[in-house]
C-alpha positions as CSV (number, residue, x, y, z in Angstrom):
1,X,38.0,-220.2,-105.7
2,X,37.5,-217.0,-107.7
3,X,34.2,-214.9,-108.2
4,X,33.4,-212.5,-110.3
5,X,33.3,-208.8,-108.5
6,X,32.2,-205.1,-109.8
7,X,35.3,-202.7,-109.7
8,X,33.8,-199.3,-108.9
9,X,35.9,-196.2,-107.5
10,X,33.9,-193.2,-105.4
11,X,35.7,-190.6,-103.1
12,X,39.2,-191.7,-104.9
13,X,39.5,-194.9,-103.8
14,X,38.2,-198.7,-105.6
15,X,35.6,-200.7,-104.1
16,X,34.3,-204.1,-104.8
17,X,31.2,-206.0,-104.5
18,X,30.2,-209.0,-105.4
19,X,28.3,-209.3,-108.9
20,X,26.3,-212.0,-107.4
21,X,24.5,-208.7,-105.2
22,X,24.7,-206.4,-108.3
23,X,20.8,-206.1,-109.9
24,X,21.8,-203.6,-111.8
25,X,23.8,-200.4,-112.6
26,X,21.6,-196.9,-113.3
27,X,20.7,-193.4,-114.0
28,X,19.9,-191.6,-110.8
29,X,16.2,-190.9,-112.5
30,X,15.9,-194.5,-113.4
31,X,16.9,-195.6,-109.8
32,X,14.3,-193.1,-108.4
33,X,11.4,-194.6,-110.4
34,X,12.5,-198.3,-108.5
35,X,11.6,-196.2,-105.5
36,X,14.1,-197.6,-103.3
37,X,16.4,-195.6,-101.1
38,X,19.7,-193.7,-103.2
39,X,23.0,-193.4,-100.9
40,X,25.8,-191.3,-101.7
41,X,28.9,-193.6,-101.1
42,X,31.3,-191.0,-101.2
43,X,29.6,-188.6,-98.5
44,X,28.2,-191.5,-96.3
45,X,31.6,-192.8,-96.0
46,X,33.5,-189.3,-95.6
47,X,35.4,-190.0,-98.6
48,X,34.3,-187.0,-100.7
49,X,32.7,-183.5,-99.5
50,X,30.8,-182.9,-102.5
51,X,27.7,-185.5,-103.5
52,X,28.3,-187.2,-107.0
53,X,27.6,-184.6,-109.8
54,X,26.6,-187.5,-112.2
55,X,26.2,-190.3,-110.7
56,X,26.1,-194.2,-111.5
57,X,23.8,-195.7,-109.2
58,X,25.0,-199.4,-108.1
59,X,21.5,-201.1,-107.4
60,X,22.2,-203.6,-104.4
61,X,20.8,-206.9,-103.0
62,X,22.3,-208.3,-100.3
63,X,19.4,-209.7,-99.0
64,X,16.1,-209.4,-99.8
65,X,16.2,-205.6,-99.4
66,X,17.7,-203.5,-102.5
67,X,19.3,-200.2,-102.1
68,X,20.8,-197.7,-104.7
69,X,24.4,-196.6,-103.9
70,X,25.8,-193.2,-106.0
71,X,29.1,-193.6,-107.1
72,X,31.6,-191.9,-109.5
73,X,32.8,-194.8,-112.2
74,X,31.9,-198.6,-112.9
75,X,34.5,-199.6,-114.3
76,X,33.9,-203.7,-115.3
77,X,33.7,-207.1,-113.8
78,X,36.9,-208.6,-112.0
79,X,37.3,-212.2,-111.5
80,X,39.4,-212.5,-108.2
81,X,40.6,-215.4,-106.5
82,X,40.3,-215.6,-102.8
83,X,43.9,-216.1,-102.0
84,X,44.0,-212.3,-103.7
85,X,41.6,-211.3,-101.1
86,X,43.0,-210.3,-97.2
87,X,40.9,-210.0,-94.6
88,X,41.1,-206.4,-92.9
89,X,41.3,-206.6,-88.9
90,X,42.2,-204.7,-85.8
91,X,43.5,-201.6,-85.7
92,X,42.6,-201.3,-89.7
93,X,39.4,-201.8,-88.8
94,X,37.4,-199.3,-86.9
95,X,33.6,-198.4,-86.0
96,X,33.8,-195.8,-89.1
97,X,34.7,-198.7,-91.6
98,X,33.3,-201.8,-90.5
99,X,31.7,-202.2,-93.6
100,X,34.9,-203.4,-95.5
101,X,35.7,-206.8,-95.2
102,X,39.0,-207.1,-97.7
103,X,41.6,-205.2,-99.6
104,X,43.2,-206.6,-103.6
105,X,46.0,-205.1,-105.0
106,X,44.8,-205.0,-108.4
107,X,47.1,-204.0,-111.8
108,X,46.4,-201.7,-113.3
109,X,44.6,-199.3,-110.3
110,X,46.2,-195.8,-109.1
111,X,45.7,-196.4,-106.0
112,X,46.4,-200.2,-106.8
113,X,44.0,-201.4,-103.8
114,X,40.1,-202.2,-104.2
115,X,38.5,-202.6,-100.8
116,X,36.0,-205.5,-101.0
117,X,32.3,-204.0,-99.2
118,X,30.1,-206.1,-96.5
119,X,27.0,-205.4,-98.4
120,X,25.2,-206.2,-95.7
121,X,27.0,-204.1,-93.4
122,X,26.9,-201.2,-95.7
123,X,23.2,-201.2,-95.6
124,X,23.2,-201.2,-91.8
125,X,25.5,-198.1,-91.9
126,X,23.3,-196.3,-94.7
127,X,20.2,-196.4,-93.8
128,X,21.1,-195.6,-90.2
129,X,22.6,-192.0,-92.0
130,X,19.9,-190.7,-93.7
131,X,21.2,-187.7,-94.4
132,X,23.6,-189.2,-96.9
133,X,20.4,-189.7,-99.0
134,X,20.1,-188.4,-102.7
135,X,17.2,-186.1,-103.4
């Protein structure tokens, strides 16, 4: 089955997640008005030291909760099959990146791989960090 995905790339590396969970990409001062909580990817994860300079804020449903996460590029919408999808497991997966649930190998990508996010999990991860916060 494919499904439509937004490519997005923060600390160097691609993510996806899927557009279904998307409300809506933003301006830092626009997600701030929303008044829901504003995560910097990069620096929650420890893929980047520095916080986004400019960020594009990724505004997130998985549930009924929405979050904003800060990354560094949107790049578009990806229609992926499944079979392009694999499933990361043990020893890839750790307690510092339980929040990824796939990898693609995607044309076109330097790095070629886009890690598919656990929304859900993300949001466990963030809010219990909140010093990864944007003020």
């Amino acid at each position: 089955m494919e499904r439509a995905y937004v490519l997005f790339m923060t600390g160097g590396l691609y993510f996806l997640v899927p557009l279904e969970q998307v409300v809506s990409v933003e301006s830092l001062a626009t997600a701030r008005k929303m008044e829901i909580p504003v995560y910097d990817l990069g620096q929650a994860c420890h893929l980047s030291e520095k916080p986004v300079e400019i960020p594009y804020i990724l505004v997130l449903s998985p549930d009924e909760e929405k979050m904003g996460v800060a990354v560094e590029q949107v790049e578009e919408v990806r229609k992926i099959c499944d079979t392009e999808l694999y499933k990361l497991e043990a020893p890839a997966m750790g307690k510092y990146n339980y929040y990824l649930d796939s990898v693609a190998a995607l044309e076109g990508l330097n790095p070629p791989l886009a890690y598919l996010l656990d929304t859900r999990c993300l949001l466990e991860k963030l809010a219990g960090g909140s010093e990864a916060i944007l003020e």
